[in-house]
C-alpha positions as CSV (number, residue, x, y, z in Angstrom):
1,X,53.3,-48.6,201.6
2,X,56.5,-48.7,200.0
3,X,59.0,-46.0,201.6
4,X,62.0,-46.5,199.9
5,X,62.6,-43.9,196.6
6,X,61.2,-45.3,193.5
7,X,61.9,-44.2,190.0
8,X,59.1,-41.1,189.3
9,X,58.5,-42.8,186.3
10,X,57.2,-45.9,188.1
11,X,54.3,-43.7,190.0
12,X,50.6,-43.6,189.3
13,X,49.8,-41.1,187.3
14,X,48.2,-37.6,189.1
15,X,45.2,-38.2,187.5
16,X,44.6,-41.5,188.6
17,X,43.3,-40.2,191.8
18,X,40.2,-39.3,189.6
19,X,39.0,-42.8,189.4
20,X,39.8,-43.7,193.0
21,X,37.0,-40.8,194.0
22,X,34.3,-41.9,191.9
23,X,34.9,-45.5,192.3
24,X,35.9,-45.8,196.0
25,X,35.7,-42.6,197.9
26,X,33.0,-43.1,200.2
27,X,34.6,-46.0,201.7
28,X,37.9,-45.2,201.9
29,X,39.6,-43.5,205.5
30,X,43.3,-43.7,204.5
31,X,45.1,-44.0,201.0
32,X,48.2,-44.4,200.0
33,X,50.1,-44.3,196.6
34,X,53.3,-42.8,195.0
35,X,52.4,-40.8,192.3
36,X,54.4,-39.0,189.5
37,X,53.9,-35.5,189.1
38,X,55.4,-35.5,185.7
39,X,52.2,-35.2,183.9
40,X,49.6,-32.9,185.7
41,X,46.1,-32.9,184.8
42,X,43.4,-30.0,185.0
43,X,41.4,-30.3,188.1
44,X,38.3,-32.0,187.4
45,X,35.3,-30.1,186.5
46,X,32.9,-31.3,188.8
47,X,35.1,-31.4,191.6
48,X,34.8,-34.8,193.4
49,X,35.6,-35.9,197.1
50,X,36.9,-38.4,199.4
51,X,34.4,-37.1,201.9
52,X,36.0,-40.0,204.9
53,X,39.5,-39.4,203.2
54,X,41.3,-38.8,206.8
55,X,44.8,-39.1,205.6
56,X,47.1,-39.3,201.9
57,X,50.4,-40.9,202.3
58,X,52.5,-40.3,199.3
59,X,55.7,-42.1,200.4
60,X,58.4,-41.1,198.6
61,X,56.8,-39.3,195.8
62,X,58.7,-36.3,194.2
63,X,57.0,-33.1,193.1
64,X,59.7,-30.8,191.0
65,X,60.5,-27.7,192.7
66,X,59.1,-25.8,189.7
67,X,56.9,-23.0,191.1
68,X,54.5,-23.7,188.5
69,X,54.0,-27.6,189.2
70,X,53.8,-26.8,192.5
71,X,50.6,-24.5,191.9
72,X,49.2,-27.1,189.6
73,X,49.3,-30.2,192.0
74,X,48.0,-27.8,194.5
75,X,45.2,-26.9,192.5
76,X,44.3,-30.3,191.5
77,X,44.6,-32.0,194.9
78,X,42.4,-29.2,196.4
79,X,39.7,-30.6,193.6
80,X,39.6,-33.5,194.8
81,X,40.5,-33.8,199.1
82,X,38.2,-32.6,201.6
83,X,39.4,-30.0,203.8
84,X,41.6,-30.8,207.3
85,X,42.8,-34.2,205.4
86,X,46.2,-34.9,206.0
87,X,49.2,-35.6,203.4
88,X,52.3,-38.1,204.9
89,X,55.2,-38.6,202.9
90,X,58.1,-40.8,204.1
91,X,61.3,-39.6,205.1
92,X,64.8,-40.7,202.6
């Protein structure tokens, strides 16, 4: 995983998480990724899982302070992580 800051532009989309879980979730323990939350997507309707998903490490990804985005990443994370999982990010 790359710690240093990167340009939020540069980060997977949100979204992208989408395909991880249907494509790779049962396998996968740990994951980690810098994502943008410049564009956030609905939660997915069915909810999917990373039902071995033990940990997320988002480096250095930054989520605007914006009580609203905060909600909405909140929402869509909780779609898609099993509960006790734990989020990492790096310190700057």
């Amino acid at each position: 995983m790359y710690d240093d800051p990167v340009d939020p532009a540069l980060g997977m989309p949100l979204d992208s998480l989408v395909a991880f879980a249907e494509f790779f979730s049962p396998k996968l323990r740990k994951l980690g990724l810098y994502i943008s939350t410049q564009d956030i997507p609905v939660p997915p309707g069915p909810p999917l899982s990373f039902p071995n998903l033990e940990v997320l490490h988002v480096g250095t990804s930054e989520l605007d302070s914006e009580k609203t985005k905060v909600v909405k990443v909140f929402a869509f994370l909780s779609a898609l992580l099993p509960k006790g999982v734990g989020i990492t990010t790096s310190d700057r």
